[in-house]
C-alpha positions as CSV (number, residue, x, y, z in Angstrom):
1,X,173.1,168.7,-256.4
2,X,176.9,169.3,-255.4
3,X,178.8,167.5,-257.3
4,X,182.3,166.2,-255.9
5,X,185.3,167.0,-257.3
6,X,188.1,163.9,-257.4
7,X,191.4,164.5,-256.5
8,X,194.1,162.1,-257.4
9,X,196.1,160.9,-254.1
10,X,198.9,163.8,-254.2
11,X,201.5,162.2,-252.1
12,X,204.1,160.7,-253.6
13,X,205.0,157.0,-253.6
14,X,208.6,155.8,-253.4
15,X,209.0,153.0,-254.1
16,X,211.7,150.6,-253.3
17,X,214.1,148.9,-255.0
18,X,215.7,145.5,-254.0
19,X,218.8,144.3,-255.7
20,X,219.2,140.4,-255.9
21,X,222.1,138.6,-256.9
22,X,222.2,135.1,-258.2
23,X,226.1,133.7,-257.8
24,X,225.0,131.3,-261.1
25,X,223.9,134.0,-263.4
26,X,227.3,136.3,-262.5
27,X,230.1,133.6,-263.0
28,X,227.5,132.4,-266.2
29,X,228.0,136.3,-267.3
30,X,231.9,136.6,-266.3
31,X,231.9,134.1,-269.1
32,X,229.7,135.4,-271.8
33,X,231.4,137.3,-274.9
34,X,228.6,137.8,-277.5
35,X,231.3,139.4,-280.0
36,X,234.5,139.4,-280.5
37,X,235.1,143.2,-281.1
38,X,238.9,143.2,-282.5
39,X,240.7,140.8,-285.1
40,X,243.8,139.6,-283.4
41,X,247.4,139.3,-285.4
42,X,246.9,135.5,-285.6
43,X,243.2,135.5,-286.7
44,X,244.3,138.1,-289.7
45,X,247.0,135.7,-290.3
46,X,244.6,132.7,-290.3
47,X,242.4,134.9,-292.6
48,X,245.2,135.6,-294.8
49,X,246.5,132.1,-295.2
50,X,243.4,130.4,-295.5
51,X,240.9,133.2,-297.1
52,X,239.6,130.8,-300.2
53,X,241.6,128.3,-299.7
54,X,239.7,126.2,-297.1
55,X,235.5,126.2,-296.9
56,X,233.9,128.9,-295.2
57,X,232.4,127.1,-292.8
58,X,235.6,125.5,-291.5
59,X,237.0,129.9,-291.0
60,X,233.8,130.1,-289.4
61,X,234.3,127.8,-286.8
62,X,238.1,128.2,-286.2
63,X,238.1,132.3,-286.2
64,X,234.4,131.6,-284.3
65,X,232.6,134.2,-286.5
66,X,230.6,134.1,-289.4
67,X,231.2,134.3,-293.4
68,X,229.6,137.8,-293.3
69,X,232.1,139.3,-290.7
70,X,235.1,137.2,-292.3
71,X,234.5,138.5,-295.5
72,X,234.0,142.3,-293.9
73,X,237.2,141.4,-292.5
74,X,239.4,140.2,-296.2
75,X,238.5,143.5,-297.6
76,X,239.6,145.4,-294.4
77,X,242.5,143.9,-295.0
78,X,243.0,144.7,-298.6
79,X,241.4,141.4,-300.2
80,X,238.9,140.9,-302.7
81,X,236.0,139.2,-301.8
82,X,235.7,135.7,-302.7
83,X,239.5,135.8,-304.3
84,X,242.5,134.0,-301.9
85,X,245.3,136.7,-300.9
86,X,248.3,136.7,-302.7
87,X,251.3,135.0,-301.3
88,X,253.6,136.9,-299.2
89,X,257.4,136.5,-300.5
């Protein structure tokens, strides 16, 4: 009995790739900042003045980050965490 060896198919396949746009979906992600990556002059001012002074939750949704982040932030900027700055002269 002869036995038949299988050979895979040894031409290559390309295949083809099709971009496809969808006008919605690109102005949606022209819009779309998942993080802010940089503290602005006024949001470390904001920080500064209010740091312990108002809730967290009312930072949170003014400097539109969370406590973590804002508190990450205080001792960046030479606070103590869960202590208000001191006031500037």
């Amino acid at each position: 009995m002869n036995k038949k060896s299988i050979q895979p198919n040894t031409k290559s396949t390309q295949m083809r790739t099709q971009t496809i746009i969808i006008p919605e979906l690109e102005e949606a992600m022209e819009r779309y900042h998942p993080h802010k990556l940089t503290w602005s002059d006024k949001d470390n001012a904001i920080l500064k003045r209010y740091y312990c002074r108002v809730p967290i939750t009312s930072l949170e949704q003014i400097l539109r980050r969370n406590s973590k982040t804002i508190h990450d932030q205080a001792i960046r900027l030479g606070g103590t965490r869960g202590e208000p700055f001191e006031a500037e002269p």
